[in-house]
Every structure is written in structure tokens, then in C-alpha cells.
C-alpha positions as CSV (number, residue, x, y, z in Angstrom):
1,X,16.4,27.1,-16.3
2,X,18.3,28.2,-13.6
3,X,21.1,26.4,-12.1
4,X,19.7,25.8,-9.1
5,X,16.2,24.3,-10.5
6,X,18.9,22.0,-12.9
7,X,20.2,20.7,-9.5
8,X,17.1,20.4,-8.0
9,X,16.0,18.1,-10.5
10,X,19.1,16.1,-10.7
11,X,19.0,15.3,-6.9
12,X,15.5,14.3,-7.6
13,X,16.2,12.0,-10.2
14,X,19.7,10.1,-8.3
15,X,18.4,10.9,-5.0
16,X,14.9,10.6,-4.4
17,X,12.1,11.2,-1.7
18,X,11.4,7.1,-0.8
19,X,8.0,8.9,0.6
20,X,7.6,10.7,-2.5
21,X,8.2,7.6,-5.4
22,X,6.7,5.0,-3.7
23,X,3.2,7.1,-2.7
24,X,1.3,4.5,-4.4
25,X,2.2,1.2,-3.4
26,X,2.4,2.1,0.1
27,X,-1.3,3.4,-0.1
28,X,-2.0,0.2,-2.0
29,X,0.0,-1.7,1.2
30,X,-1.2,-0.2,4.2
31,X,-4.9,1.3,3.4
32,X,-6.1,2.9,6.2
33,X,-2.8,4.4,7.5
34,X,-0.8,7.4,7.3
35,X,2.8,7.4,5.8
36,X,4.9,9.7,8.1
37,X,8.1,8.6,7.2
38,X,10.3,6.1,4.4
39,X,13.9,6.1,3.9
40,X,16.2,2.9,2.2
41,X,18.3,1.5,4.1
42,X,20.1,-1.8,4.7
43,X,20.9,-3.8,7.9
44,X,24.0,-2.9,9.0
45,X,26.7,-5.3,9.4
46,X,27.5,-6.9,13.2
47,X,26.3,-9.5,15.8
48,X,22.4,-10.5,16.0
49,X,20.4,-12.2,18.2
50,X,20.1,-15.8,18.3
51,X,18.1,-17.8,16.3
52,X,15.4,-19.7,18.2
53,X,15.6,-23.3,18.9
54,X,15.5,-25.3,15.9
55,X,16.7,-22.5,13.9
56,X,19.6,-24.1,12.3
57,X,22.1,-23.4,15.2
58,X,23.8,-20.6,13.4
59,X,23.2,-17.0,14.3
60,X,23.8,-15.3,10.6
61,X,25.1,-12.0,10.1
62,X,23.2,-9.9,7.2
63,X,24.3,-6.3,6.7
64,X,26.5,-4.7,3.9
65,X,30.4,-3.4,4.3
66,X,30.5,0.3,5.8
67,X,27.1,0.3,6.7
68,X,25.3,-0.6,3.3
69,X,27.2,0.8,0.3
70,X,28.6,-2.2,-1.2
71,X,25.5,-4.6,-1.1
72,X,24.3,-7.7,1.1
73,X,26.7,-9.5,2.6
74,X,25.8,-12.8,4.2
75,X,27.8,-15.0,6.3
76,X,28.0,-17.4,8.7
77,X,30.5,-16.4,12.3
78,X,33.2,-18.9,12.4
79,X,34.9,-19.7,15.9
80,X,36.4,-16.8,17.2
81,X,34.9,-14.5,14.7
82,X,32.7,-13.5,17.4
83,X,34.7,-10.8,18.9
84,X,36.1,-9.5,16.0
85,X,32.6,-8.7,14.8
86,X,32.0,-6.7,18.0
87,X,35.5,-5.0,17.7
88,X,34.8,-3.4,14.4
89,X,30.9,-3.0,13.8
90,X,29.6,-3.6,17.3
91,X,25.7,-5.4,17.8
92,X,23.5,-5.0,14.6
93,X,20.5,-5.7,17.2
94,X,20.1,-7.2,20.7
95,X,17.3,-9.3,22.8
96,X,16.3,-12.9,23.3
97,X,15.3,-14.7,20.5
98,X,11.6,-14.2,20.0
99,X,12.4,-10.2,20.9
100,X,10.7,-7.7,18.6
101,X,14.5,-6.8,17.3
102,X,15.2,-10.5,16.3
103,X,12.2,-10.8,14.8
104,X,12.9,-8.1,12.2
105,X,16.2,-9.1,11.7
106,X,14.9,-12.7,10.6
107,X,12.6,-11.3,8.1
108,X,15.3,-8.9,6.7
109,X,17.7,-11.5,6.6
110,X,18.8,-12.1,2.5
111,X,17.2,-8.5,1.5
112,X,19.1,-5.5,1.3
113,X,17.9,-3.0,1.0
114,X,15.0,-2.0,2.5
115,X,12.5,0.4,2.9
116,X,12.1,1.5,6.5
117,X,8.0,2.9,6.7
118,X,6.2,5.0,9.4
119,X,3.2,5.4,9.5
120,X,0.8,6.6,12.4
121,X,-0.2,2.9,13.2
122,X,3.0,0.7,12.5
123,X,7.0,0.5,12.0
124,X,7.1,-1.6,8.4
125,X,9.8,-3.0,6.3
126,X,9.6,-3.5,2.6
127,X,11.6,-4.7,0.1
128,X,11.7,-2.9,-3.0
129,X,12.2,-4.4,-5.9
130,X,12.2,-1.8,-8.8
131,X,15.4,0.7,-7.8
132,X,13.1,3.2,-8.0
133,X,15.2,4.5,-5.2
134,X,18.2,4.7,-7.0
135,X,17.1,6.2,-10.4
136,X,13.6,7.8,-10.4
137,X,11.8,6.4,-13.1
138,X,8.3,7.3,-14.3
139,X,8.1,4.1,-15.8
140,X,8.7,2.2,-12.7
141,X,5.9,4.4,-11.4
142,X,3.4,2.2,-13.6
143,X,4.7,-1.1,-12.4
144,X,2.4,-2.8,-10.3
145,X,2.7,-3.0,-6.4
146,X,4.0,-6.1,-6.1
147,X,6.6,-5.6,-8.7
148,X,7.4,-2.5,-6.7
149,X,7.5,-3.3,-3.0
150,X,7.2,-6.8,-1.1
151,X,6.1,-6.4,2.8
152,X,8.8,-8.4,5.0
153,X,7.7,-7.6,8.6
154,X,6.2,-5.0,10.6
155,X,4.7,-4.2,14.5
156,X,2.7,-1.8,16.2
157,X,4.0,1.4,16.6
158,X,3.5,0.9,20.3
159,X,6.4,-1.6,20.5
160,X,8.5,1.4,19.8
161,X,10.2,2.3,23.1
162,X,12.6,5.3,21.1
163,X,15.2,6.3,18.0
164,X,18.1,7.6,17.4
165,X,20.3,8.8,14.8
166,X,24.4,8.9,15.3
167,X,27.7,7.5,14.6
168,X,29.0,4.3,15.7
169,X,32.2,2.6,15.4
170,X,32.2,2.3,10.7
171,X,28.6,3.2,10.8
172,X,28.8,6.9,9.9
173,X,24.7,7.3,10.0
174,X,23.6,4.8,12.2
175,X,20.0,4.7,12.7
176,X,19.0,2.8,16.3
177,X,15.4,2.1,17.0
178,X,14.7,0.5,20.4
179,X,11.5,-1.5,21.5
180,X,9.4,-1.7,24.7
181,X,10.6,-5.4,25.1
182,X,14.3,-4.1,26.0
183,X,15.4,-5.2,22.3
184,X,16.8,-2.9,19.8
185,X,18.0,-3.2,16.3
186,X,19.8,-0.5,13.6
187,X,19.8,0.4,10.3
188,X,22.5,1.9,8.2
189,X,23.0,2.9,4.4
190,X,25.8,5.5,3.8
191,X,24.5,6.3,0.5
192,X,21.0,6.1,0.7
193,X,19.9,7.3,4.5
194,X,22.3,10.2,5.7
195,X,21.4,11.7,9.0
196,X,18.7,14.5,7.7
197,X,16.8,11.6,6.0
198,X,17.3,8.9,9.2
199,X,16.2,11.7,11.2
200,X,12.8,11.9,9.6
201,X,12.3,8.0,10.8
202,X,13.4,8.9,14.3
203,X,11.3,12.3,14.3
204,X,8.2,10.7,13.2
205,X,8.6,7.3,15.8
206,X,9.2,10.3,18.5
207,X,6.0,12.3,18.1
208,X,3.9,8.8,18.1
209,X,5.6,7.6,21.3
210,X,5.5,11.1,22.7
């Protein structure tokens, strides 16, 4: 075995194709549809949009530190916390509160990470729930879908306005995705999406919209 093949298959193993290991469930999840891009990632830490009336009252902040590699953090603004939160990680998301953007940050709220899914019909979020991601497994492989991947939102590919992947303020890979409603929300996981893989998302919502 060469040296390179041995790398090859370790970056396989710690760093897998989302596309690639969860084939399965995702055909299981969205039948009828064609998977053009997945990548993990996590909400990134910042200010969201309000909650709707009757919502609680509290606009709740779900994201990780640096953009996703430390796990979920969830949190409650205090007074004055506010601009600090703007100061350091800018906007997770913006638009009113029943935006297409505040509606995907309420059903991502408490999960990190997620699985960000094209496909040539709709923009999905998934949960995973068997770190697949993390360490390939070809036992996890066998596990049923729903052990595997839990569906926590989606909408038409048509909402999608554009994409973009950059750098923004601690968010070294930021991943923006903005909707035809004026709202827009971003994704970010340092150790999980890196540009080339956030790209693919951004690609693949390009060429539908185009």
C-alpha cells in the first residue's frame, strides 16, 4: 500500500463524504429527490431573529464557540449582551419572525450539529444522530434511518435567493445562504465544513437558482 492510498483511507475514515455515508437514509428521507450536496455543520454563534409572539419573550442564541468546534452552546442574551454579541460574532441570521431564516433557526435550535442537504427540490436540515460523520463506521451503516438522521426543517429550493462562502469576523468558513423573503441565515463548523466542502452547498443552491 502506498502512502498515499494509506492517507486516502485515513481521511476517509476521520473525515468523511456526509454525501457519501449517509446515501441511504437520505434516499430513505427524501424519495423522489436528488442529493446534490451534504455537509455538517452547526449554527454558528450570534444574534437571531425574534421569536414570534408568544414565544417566550427571549430570542435564544444557539451556535457553538469559533464557529462550531467546541459543541452547542445555548444561552439566553442578558441586558446589554446584545451588542457584545454583534461586536464579536455579528448576526447568526436576520428577518421578521415568521422569515424563512427564523424558521430554520427555531427548528435548529438545541441540535448541533447538523446536516445541511441539497437536493434538486429542497434545502433540508437533519440531525444526525450516529457520528457517522466523525468516525466512518460500517456498523453505523446498518443502523436504521431513524437511528441515523432525524429531519428538523426544510423549504423549497425556490426560497433560495443565493450562497456564499467566506470569512466573517471568528467564523473562519462561514457559510451564508440568503432567501427570496430578504431573510438570511449561516452556518459554520471549523472542523467539519471548510470552504471546499461549504462550497459544494453554495455551488449546488447556485446552479438550481441559476
Amino acid at each position: 500500500m502506498t502512502t498515499g492510498t494509506m492517507c486516502d483511507g485515513i481521511r476517509m475514515k476521520f473525515d468523511p463524504d456526509a454525501m457519501e455515508v449517509y446515501a441511504e437514509p437520505l434516499a430513505e428521507l427524501v424519495p423522489g429527490e436528488r442529493v446534490l450536496a451534504a455537509v455538517v455543520t452547526n449554527a454558528p454563534m450570534g444574534l437571531d431573529p425574534p421569536l414570534p409572539p408568544g414565544g417566550g419573550g427571549q430570542a435564544y442564541t444557539t451556535g457553538s464557540v469559533a464557529g462550531g468546534i467546541l459543541g452547542p452552546v445555548i444561552s439566553p442574551p442578558k441586558p446589554g449582551q446584545g451588542f457584545f454579541w454583534w461586536l464579536v460574532f455579528g448576526r447568526s441570521a436576520a428577518g421578521t419572525a415568521t422569515s424563512v431564516a427564523a424558521e430554520s433557526r427555531r427548528a435548529c435550535l438545541g441540535h448541533n450539529p447538523l446536516l445541511l442537504v441539497v437536493t434538486d427540490a429542497r434545502l433540508r436540515l437533519f440531525e444526525p444522530r450516529d457520528a457517522a460523520y466523525f468516525i466512518d463506521d460500517p456498523d453505523k451503516r446498518r443502523m436504521p434511518t431513524a437511528d441515523r438522521l432525524r429531519p428538523l426543517w426544510d423549504t423549497p429550493v425556490s426560497n433560495v435567493r443565493s450562497a456564499r462562502v467566506g470569512r466573517y469576523r471568528l467564523n473562519w468558513c462561514r457559510l451564508t445562504i440568503e432567501f427570496t423573503d430578504g431573510s438570511w441565515v449561516a452556518f459554520a463548523n471549523l472542523f467539519h465544513m471548510g470552504r471546499r466542502k461549504g462550497r459544494t452547498v453554495a455551488v449546488a443552491l447556485a446552479h438550481l437558482s441559476a
